[in-house]
N, CA, C and O atoms as a printed pandas DataFrame, in Angstrom:
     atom_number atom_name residue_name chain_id  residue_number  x_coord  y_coord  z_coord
0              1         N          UNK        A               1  143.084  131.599  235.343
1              2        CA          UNK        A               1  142.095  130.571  235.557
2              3         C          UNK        A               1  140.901  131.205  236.270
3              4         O          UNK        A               1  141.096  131.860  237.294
4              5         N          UNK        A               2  139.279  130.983  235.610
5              6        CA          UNK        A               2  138.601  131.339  236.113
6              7         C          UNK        A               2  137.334  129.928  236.636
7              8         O          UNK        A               2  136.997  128.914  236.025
8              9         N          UNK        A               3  136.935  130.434  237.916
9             10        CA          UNK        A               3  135.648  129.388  238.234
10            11         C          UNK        A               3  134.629  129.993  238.163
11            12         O          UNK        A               3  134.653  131.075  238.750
12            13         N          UNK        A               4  133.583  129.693  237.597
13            14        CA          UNK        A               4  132.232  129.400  237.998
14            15         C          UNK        A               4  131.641  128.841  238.436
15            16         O          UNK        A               4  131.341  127.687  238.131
16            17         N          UNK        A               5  131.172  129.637  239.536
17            18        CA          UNK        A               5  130.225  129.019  240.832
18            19         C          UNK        A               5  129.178  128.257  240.376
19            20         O          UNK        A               5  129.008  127.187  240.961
20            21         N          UNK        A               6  128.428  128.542  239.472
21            22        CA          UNK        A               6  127.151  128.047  239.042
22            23         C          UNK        A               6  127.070  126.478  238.644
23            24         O          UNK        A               6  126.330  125.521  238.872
24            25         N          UNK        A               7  128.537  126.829  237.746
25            26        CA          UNK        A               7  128.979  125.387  237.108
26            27         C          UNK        A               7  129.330  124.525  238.483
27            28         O          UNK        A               7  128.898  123.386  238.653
28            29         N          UNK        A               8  130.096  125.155  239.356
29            30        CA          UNK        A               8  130.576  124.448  240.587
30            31         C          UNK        A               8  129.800  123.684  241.385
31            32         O          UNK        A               8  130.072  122.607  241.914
32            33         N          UNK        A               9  128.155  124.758  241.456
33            34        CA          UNK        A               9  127.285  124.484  242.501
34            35         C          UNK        A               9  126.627  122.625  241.480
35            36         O          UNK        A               9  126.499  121.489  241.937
36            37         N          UNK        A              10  126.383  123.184  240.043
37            38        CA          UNK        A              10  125.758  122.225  239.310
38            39         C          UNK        A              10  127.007  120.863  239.136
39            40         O          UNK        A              10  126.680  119.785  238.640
40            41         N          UNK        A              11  128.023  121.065  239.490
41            42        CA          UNK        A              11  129.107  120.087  239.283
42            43         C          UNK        A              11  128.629  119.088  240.767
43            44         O          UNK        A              11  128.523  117.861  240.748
44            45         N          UNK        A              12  128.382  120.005  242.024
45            46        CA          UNK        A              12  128.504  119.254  242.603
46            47         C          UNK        A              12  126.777  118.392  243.385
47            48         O          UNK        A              12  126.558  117.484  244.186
48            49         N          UNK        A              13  126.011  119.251  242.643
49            50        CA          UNK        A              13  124.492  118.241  242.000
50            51         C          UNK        A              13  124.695  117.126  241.818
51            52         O          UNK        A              13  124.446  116.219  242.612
52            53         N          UNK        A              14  125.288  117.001  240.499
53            54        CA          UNK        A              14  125.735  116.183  239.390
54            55         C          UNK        A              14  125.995  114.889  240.294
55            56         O          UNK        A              14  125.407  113.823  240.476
56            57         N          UNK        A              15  127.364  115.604  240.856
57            58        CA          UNK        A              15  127.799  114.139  241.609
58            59         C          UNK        A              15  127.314  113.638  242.785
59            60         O          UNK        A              15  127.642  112.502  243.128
60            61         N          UNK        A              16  126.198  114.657  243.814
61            62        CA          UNK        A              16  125.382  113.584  244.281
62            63         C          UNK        A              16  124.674  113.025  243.952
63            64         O          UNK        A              16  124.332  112.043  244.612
64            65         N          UNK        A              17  123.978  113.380  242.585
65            66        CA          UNK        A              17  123.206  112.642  242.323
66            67         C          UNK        A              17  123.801  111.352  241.635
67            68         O          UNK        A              17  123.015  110.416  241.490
68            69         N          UNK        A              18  124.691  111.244  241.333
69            70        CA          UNK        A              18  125.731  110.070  241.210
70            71         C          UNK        A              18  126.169  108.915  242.134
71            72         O          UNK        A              18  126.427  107.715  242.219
72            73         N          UNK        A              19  126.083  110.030  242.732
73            74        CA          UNK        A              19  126.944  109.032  244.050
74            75         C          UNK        A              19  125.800  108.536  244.289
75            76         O          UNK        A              19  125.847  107.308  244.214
76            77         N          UNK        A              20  124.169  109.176  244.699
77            78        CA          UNK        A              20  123.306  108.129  245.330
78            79         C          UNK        A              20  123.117  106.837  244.475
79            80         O          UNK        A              20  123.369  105.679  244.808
80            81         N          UNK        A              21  122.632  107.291  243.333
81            82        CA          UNK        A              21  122.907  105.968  242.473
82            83         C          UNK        A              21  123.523  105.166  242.543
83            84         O          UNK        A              21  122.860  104.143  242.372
84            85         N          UNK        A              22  125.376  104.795  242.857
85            86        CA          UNK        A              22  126.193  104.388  243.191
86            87         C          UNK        A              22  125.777  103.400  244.759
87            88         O          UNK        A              22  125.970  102.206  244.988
88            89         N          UNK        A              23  125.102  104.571  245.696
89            90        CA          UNK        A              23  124.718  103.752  246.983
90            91         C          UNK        A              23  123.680  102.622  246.347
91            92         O          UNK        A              23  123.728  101.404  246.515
92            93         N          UNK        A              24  122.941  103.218  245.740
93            94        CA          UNK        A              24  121.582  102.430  245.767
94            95         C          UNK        A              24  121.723  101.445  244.877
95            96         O          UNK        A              24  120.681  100.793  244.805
96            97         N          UNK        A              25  122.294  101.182  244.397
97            98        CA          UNK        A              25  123.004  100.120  243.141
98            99         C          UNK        A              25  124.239   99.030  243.429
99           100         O          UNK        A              25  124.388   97.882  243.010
100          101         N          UNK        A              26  124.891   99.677  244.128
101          102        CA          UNK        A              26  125.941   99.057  245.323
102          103         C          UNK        A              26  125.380   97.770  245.096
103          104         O          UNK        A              26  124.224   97.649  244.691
104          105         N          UNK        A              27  126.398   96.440  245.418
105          106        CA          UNK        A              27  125.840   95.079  245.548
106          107         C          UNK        A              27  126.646   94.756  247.240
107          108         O          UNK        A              27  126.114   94.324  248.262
108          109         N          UNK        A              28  128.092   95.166  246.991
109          110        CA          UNK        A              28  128.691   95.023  248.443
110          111         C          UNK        A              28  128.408   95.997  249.502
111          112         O          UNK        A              28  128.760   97.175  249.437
112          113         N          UNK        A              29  127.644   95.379  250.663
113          114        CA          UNK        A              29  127.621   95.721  251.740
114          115         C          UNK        A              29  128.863   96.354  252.225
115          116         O          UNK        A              29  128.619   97.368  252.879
116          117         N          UNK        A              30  129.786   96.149  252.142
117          118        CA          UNK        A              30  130.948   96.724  253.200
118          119         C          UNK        A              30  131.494   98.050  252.450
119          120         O          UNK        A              30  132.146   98.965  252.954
120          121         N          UNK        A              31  131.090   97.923  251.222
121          122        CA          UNK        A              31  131.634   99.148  250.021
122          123         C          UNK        A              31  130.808  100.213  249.687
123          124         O          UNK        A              31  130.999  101.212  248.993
124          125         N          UNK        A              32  129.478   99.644  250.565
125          126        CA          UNK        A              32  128.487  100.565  250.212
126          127         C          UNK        A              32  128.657  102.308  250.436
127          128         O          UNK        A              32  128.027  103.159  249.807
128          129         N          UNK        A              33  129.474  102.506  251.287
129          130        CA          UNK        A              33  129.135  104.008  251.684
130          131         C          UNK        A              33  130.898  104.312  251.468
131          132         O          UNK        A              33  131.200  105.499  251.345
132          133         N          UNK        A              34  131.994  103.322  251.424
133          134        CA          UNK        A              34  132.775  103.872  250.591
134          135         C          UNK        A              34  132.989  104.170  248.981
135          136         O          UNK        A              34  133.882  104.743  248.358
136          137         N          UNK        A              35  131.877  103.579  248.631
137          138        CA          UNK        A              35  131.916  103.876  247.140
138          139         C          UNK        A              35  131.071  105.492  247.047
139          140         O          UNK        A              35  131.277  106.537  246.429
140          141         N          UNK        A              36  130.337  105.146  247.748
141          142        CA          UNK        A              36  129.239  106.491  248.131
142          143         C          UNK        A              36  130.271  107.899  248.127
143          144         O          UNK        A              36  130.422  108.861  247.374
144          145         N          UNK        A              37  130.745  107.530  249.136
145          146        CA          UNK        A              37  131.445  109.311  249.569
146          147         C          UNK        A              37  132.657  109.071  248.741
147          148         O          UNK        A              37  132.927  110.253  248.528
148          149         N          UNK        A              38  133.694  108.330  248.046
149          150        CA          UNK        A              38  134.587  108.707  248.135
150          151         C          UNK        A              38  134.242  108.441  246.121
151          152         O          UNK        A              38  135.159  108.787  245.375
152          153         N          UNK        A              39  133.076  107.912  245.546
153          154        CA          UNK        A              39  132.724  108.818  244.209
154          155         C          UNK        A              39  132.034  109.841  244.509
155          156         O          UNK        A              39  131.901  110.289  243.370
156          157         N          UNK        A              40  131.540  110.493  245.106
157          158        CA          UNK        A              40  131.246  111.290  244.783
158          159         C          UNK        A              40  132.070  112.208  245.581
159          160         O          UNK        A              40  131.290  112.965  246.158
160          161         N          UNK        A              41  133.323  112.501  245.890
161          162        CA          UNK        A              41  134.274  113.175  245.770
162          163         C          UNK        A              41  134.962  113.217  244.816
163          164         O          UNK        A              41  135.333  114.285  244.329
164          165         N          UNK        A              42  135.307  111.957  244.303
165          166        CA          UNK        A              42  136.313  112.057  243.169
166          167         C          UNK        A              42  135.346  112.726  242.034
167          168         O          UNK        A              42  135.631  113.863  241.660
168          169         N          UNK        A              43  134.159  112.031  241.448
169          170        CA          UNK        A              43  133.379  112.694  240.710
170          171         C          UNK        A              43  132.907  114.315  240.796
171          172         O          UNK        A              43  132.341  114.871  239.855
172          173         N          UNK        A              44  133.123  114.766  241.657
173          174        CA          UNK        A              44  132.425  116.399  242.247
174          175         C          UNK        A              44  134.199  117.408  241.549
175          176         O          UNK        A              44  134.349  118.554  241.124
176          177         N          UNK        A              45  135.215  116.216  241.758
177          178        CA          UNK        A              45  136.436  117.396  241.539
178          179         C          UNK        A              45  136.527  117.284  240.334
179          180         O          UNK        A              45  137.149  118.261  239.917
180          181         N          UNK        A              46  136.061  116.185  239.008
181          182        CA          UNK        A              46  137.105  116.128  237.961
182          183         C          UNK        A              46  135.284  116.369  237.293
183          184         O          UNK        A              46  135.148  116.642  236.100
184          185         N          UNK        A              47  134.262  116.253  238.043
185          186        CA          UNK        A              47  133.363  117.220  237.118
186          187         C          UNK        A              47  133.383  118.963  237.381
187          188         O          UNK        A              47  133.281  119.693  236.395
188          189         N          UNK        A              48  133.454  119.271  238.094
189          190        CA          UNK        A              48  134.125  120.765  238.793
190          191         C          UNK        A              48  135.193  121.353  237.872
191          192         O          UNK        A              48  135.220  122.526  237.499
192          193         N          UNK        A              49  136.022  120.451  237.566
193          194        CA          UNK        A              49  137.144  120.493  237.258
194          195         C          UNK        A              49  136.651  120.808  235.327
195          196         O          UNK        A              49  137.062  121.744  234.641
196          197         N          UNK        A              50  135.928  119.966  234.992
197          198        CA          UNK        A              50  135.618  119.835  233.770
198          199         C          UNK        A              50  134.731  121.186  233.275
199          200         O          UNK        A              50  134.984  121.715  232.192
200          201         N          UNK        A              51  133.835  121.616  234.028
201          202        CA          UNK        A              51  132.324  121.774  233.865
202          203         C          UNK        A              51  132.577  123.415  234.442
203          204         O          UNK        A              51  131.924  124.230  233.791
204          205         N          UNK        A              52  133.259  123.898  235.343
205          206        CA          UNK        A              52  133.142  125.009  235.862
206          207         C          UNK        A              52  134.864  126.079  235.908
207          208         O          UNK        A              52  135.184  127.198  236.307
208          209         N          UNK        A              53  135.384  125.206  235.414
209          210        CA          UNK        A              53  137.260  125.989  235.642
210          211         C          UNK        A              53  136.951  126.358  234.085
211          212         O          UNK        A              53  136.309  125.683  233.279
212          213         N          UNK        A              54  137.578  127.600  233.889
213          214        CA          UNK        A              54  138.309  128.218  232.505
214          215         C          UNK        A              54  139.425  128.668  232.393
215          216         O          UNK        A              54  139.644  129.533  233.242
216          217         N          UNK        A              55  140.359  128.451  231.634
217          218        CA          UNK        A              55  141.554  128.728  231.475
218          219         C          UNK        A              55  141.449  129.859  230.048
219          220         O          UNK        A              55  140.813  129.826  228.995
220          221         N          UNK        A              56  142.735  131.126  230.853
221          222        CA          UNK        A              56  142.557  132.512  229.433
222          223         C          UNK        A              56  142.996  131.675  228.515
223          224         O          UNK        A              56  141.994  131.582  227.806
224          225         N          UNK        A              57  144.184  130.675  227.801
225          226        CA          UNK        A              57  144.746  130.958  227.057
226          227         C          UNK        A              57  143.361  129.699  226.625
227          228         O          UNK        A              57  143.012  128.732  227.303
228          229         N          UNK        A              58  142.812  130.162  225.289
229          230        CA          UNK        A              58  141.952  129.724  224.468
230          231         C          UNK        A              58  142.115  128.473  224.046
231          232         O          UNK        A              58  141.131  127.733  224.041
232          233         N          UNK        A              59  143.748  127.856  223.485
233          234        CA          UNK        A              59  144.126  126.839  223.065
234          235         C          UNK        A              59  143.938  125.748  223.959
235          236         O          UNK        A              59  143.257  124.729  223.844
236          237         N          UNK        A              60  144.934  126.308  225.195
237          238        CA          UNK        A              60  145.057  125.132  226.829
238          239         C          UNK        A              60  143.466  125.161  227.002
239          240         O          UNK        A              60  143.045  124.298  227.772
240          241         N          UNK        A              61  142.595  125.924  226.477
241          242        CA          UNK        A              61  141.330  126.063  227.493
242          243         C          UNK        A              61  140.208  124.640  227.008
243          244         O          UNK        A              61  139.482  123.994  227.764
244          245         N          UNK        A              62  140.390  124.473  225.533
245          246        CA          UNK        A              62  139.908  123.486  224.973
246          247         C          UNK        A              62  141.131  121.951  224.989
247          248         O          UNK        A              62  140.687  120.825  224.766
248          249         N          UNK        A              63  142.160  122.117  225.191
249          250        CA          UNK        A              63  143.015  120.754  225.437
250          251         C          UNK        A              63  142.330  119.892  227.384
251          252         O          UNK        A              63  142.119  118.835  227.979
252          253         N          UNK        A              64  142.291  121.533  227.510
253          254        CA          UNK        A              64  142.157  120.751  229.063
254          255         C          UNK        A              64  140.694  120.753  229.337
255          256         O          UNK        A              64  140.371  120.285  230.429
256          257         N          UNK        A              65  139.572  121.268  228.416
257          258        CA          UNK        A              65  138.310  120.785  228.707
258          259         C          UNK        A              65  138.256  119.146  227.877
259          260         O          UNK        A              65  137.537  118.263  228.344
260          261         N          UNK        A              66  138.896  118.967  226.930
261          262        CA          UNK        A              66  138.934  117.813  226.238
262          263         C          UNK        A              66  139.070  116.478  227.132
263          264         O          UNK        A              66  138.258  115.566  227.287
264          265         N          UNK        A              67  140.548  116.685  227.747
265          266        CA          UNK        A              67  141.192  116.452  228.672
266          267         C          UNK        A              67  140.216  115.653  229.797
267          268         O          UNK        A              67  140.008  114.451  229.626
268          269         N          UNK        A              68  139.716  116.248  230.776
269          270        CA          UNK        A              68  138.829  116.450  231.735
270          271         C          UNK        A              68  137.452  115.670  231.648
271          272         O          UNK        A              68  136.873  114.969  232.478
272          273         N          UNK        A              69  137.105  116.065  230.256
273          274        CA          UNK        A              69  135.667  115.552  229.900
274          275         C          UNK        A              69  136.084  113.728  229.684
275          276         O          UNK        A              69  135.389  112.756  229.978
276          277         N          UNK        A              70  137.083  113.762  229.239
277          278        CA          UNK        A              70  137.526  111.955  228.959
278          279         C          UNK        A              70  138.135  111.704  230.447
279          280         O          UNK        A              70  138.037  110.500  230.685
280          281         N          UNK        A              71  138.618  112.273  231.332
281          282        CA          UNK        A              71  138.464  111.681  232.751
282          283         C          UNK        A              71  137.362  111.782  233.635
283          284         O          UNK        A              71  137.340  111.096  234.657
284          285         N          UNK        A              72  136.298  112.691  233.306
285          286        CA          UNK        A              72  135.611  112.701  234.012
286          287         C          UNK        A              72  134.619  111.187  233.533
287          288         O          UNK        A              72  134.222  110.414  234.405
288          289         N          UNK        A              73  134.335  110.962  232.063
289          290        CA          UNK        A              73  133.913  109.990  231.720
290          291         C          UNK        A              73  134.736  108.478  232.113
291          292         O          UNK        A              73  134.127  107.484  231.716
292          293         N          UNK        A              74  135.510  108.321  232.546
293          294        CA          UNK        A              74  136.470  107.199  232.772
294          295         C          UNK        A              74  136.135  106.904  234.240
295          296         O          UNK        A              74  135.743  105.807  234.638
296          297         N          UNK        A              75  136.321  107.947  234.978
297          298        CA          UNK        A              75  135.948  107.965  236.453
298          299         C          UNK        A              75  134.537  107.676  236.237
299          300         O          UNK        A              75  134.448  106.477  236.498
300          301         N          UNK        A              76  133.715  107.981  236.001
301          302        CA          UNK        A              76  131.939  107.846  236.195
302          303         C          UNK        A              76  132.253  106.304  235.781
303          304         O          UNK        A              76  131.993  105.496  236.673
304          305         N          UNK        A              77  132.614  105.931  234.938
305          306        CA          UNK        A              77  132.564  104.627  234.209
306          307         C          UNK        A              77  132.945  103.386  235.225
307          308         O          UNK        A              77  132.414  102.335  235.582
308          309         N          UNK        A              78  134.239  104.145  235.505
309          310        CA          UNK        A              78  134.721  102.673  236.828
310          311         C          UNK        A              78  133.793  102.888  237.782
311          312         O          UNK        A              78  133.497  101.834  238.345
312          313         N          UNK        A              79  133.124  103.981  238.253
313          314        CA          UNK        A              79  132.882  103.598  239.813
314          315         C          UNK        A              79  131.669  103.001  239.463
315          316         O          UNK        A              79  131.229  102.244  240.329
316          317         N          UNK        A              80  131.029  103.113  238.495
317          318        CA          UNK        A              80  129.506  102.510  238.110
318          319         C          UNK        A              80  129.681  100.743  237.680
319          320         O          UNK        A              80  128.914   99.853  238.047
320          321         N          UNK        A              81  131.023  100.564  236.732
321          322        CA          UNK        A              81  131.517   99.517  237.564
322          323         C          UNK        A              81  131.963   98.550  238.562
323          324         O          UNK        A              81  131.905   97.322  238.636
324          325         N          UNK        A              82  132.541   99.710  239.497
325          326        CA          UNK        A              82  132.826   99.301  241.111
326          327         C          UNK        A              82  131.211   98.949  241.828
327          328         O          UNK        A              82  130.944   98.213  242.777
328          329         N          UNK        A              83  130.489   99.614  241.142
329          330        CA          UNK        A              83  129.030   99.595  242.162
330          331         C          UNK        A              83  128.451   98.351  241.608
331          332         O          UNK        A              83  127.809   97.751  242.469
332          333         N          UNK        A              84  128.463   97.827  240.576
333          334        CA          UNK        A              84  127.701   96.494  239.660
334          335         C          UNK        A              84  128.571   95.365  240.410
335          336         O          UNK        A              84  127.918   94.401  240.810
336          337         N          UNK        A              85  129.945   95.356  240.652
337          338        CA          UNK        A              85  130.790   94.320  240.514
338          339         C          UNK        A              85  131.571   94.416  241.838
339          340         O          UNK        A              85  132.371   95.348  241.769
340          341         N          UNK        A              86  131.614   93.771  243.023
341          342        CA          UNK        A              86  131.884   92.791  244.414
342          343         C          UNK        A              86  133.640   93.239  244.490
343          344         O          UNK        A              86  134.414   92.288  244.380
344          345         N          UNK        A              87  134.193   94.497  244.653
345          346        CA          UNK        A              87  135.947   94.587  244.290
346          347         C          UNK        A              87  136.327   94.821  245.995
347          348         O          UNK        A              87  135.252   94.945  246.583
348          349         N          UNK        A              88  137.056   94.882  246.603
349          350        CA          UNK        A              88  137.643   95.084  247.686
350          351         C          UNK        A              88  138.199   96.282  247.813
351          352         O          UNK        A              88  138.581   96.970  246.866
352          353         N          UNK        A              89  138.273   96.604  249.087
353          354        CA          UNK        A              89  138.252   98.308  249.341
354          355         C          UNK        A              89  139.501   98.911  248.900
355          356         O          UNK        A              89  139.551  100.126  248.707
356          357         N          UNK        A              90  140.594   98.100  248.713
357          358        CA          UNK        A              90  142.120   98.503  248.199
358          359         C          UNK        A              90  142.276   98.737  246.648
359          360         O          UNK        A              90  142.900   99.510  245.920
360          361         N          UNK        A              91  141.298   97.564  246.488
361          362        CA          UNK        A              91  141.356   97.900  245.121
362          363         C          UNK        A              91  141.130   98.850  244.298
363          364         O          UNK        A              91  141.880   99.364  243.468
364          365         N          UNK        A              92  139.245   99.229  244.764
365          366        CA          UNK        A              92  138.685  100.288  244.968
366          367         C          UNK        A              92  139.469  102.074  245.157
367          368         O          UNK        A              92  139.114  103.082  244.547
368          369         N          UNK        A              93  140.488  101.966  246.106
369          370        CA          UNK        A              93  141.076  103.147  246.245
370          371         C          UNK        A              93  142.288  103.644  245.615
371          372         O          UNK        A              93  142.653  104.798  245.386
372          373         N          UNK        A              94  142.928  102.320  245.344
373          374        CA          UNK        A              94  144.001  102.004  244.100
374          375         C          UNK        A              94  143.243  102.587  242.794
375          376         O          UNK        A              94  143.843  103.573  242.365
376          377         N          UNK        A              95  142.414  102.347  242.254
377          378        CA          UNK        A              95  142.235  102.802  241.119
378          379         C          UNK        A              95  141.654  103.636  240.899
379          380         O          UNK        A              95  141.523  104.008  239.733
380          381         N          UNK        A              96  140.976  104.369  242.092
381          382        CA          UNK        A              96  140.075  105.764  241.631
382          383         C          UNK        A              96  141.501  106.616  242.246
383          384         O          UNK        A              96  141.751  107.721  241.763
384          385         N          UNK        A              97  142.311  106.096  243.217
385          386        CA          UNK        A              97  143.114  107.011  243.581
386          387         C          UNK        A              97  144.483  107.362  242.447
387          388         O          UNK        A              97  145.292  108.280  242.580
388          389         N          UNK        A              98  144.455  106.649  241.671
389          390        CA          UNK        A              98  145.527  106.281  240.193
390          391         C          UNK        A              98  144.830  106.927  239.714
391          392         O          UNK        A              98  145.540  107.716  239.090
392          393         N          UNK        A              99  143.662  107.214  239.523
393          394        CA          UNK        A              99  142.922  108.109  238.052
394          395         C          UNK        A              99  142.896  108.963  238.691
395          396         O          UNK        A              99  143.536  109.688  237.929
396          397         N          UNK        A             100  142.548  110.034  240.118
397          398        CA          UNK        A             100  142.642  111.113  239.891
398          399         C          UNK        A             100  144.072  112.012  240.135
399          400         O          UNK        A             100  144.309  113.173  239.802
400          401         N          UNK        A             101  144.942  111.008  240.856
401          402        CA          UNK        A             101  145.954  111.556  240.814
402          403         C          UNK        A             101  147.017  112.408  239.437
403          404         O          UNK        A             101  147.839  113.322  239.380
404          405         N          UNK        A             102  146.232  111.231  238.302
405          406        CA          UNK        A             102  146.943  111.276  236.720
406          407         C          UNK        A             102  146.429  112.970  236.621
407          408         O          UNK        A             102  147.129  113.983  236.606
408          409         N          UNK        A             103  144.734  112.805  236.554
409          410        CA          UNK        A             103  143.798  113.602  236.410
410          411         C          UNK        A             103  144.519  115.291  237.118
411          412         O          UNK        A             103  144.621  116.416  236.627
412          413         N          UNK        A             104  144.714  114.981  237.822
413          414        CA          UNK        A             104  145.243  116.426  239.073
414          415         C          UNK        A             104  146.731  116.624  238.428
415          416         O          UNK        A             104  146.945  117.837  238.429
416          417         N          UNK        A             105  148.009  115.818  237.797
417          418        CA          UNK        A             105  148.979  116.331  237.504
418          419         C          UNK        A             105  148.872  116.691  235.953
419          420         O          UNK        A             105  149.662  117.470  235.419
420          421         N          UNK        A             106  147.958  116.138  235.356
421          422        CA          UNK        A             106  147.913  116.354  233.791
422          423         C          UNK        A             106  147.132  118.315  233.874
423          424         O          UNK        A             106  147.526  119.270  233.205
424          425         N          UNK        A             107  145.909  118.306  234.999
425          426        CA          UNK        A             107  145.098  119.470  235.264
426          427         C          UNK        A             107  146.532  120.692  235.495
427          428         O          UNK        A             107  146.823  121.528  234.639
428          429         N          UNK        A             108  147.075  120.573  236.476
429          430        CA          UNK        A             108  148.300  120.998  236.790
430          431         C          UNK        A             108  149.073  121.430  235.656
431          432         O          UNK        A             108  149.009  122.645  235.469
432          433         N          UNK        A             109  150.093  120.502  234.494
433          434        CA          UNK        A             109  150.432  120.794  233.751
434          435         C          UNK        A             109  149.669  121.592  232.749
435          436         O          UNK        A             109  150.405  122.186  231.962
436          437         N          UNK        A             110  148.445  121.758  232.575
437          438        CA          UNK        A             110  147.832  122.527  231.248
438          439         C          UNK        A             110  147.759  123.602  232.090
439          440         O          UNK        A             110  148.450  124.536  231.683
440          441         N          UNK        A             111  147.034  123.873  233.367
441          442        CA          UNK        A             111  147.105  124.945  233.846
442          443         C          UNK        A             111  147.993  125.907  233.823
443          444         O          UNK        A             111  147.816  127.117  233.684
444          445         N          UNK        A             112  149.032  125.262  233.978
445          446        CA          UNK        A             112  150.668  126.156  234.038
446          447         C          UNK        A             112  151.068  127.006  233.291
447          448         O          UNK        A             112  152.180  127.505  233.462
C-alpha cells in the first residue's frame, strides 16, 4: 500500500472545504459545529482513503478505488443532508458512525 501526500494534502482541502459549506448551510444551531468537525473528519478519511492510498495488486487496487469512491459519495451525500434537515446529535453520529465503520472494515478487507 502506497500514499500520496499530494493526494492526501488535496484530500484534506477537499474536505474543508466541505465541511465549511456544511457550517454555513447548517439550519440547526446546536449541530452546527458538530456537523462541521466531525464531516469533515469523516469526509478527509474516506476521501484520503479514496483519492490518495494505492494498493500493488492492480485488481484489489481498482475494487477498492470503486469501493471508496461510492462511500465517499454516500458520506458527502448524508452529511449535506444532515446540514439541509433539523436531525439530533445521536442520530447524526449513528449514521456517519455506521458508514464509516462499514467503510474502514470493507478498506481493511481489500487491503489484506
Amino acid at each position: 500500500m502506497k500514499i500520496n501526500p499530494f493526494l492526501s494534502v488535496l484530500s484534506l482541502l477537499l474536505a474543508a472545504l466541505i465541511a465549511y459549506a456544511l457550517y454555513y448551510y447548517c439550519k440547526a444551531e446546536d449541530l452546527r459545529w458538530l456537523l462541521t468537525i466531525g464531516g469533515g473528519i469523516s469526509l478527509f478519511l474516506v476521501w484520503a482513503g479514496t483519492l490518495a492510498v494505492r494498493l500493488e495488486n492492480k485488481q484489489r487496487n481498482v475494487n477498492y478505488k470503486v469501493m471508496s469512491s461510492l462511500f465517499a459519495l454516500i458520506i458527502t451525500a448524508v452529511q449535506i443532508v444532515f446540514a439541509f434537515h433539523a436531525v439530533t446529535s445521536p442520530v447524526y453520529l449513528l449514521w456517519t458512525g455506521i458508514l464509516l465503520i462499514i467503510w474502514l472494515i470493507l478498506a481493511y478487507v481489500m487491503a489484506k
